[in-house]
C-alpha positions as CSV (number, residue, x, y, z in Angstrom):
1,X,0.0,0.0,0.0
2,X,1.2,3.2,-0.9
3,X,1.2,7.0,1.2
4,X,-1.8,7.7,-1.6
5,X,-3.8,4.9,-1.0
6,X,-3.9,5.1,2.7
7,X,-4.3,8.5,2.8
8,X,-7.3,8.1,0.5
9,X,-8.4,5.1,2.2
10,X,-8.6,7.6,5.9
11,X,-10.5,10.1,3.9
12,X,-12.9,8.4,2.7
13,X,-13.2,5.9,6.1
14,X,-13.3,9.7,8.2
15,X,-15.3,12.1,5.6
16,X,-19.0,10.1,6.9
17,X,-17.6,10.1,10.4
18,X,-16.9,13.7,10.1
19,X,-19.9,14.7,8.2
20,X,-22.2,13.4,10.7
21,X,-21.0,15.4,13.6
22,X,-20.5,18.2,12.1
23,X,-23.9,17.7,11.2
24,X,-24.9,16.9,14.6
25,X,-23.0,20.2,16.1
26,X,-24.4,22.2,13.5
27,X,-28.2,21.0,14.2
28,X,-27.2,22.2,17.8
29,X,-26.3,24.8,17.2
30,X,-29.0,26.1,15.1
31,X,-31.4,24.5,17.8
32,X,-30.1,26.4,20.7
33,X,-30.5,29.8,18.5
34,X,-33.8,29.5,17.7
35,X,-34.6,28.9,21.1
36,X,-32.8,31.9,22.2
37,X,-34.5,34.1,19.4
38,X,-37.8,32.5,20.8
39,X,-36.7,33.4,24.3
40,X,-36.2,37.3,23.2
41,X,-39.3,37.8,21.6
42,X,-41.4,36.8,24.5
């Protein structure tokens, strides 16, 4: 196996893994601020 390969090979392996947490975090994010908006307006 060559540096290319592997590295290819972590990227693709990590890329879904990452994906979805950032996913996650963002979704949290986004959550919390609409409840803080909601908060403000009442």
């Amino acid at each position: 196996m060559t540096v290319a390969s592997i590295r290819t090979n972590l990227l693709t392996t990590m890329l879904p893994w990452f994906s979805d947490i950032a996913m996650k975090e963002i979704k949290n994010k986004i959550y919390k601020n609409k409840i803080e908006i909601f908060r403000m307006k009442n």
